[in-house]
MARKEKOL-5482 format. One record per residue (C-alpha): chain; x, y, z. Coordinates in steps of 0.5 Angstrom, whole numbers, always signed. Layout:
# residues N
[rec "A", [X, Y, Z]]
...
//
This chain:
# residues 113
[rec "A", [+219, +127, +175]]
[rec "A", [+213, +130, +174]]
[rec "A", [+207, +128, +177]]
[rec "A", [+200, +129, +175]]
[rec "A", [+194, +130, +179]]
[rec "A", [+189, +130, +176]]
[rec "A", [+181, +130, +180]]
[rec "A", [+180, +136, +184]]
[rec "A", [+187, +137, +184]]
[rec "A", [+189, +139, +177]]
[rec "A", [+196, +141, +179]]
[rec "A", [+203, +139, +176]]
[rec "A", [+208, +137, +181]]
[rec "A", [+215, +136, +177]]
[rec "A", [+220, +135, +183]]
[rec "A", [+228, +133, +182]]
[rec "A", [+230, +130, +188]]
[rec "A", [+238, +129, +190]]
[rec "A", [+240, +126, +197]]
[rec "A", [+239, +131, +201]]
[rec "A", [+235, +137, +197]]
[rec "A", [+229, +136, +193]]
[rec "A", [+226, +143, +188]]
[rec "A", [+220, +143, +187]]
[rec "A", [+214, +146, +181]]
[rec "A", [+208, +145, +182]]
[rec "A", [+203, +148, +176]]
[rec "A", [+196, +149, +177]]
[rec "A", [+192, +148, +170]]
[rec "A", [+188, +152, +168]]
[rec "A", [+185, +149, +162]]
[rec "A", [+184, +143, +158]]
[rec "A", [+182, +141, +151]]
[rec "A", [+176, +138, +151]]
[rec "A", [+177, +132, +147]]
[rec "A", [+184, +130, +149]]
[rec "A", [+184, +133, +156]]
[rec "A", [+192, +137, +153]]
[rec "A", [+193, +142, +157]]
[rec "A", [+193, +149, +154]]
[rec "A", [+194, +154, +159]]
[rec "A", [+197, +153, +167]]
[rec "A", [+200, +158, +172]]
[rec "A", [+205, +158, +177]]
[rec "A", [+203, +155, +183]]
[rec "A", [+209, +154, +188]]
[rec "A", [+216, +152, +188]]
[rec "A", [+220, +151, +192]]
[rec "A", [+225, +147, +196]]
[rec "A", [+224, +142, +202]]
[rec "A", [+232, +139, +205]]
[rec "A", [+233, +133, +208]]
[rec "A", [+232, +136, +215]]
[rec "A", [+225, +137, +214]]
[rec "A", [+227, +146, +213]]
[rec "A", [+224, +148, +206]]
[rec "A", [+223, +154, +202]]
[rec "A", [+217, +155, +198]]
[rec "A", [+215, +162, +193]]
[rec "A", [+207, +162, +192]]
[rec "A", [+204, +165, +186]]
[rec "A", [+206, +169, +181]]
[rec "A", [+211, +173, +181]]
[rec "A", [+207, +178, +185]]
[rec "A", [+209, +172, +190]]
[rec "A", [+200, +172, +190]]
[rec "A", [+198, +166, +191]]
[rec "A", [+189, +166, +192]]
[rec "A", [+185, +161, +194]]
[rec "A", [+178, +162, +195]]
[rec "A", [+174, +157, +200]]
[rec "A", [+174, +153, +203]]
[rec "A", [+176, +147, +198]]
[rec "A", [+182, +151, +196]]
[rec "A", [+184, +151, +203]]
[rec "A", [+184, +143, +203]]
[rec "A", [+186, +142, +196]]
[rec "A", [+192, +145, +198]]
[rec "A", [+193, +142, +205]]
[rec "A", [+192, +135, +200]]
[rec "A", [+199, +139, +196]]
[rec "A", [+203, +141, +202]]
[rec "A", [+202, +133, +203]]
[rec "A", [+203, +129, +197]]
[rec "A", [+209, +134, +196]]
[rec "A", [+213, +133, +203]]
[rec "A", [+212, +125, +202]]
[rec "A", [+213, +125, +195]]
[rec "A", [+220, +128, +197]]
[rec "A", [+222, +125, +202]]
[rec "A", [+221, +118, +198]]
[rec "A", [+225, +120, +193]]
[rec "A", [+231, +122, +196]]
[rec "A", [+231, +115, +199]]
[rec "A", [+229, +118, +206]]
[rec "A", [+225, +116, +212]]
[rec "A", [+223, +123, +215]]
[rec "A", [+225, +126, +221]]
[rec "A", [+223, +121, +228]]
[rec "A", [+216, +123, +229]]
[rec "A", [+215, +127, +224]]
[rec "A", [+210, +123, +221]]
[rec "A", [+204, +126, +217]]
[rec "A", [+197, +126, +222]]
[rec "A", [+193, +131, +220]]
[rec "A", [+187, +128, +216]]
[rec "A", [+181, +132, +213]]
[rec "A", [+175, +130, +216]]
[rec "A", [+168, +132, +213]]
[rec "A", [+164, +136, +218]]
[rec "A", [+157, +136, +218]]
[rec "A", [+153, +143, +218]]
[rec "A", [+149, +144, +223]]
//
């Protein structure tokens, strides 16, 4: 299943879930056509595993294994990934995640002061 997330996110997920595992891909798109939004050029973002258990493996980047995130937008955005991914995963192996294992963590504006 490919996800596209579009926004601020601009990221193809492709995750293949079987009962126990789930492989993920996730492709940042670098560029679009202006008059259809085609994608035209994407890089490797990540890739990677999460099992059943909740242990996962994760390469970042190119194959350097670099992965660069500039700001603190790029933090977020990637925080907001890690997210989608982790329960998108477990969705689609048909399983709850482990007992107090839910997500908590919410990104909340801060004023400058």
């Amino acid at each position: 299943m490919i996800y596209n997330l579009f926004g601020d996110m601009d990221f193809l997920v492709t995750i293949e879930a079987k009962e126990h595992v789930a492989n993920i891909l996730v492709e940042e798109v670098v560029s679009r056509d202006v008059e259809n939004n085609d994608v035209l050029e994407k890089e490797k973002y990540l890739e990677g595993s999460i099992k059943f258990d909740s242990c996962s493996h994760f390469w970042f980047g190119d194959e350097d294994r670099h992965l660069h995130l500039c700001g603190v937008e790029d933090f977020e955005r990637h925080i907001l990934l890690m997210q989608f991914i982790y329960k998108k995963s477990f969705e689609l192996m048909g399983r709850p995640t482990l007992p107090d294992e839910e997500w908590t963590m919410e990104i909340k504006e801060v004023e400058n002061k």
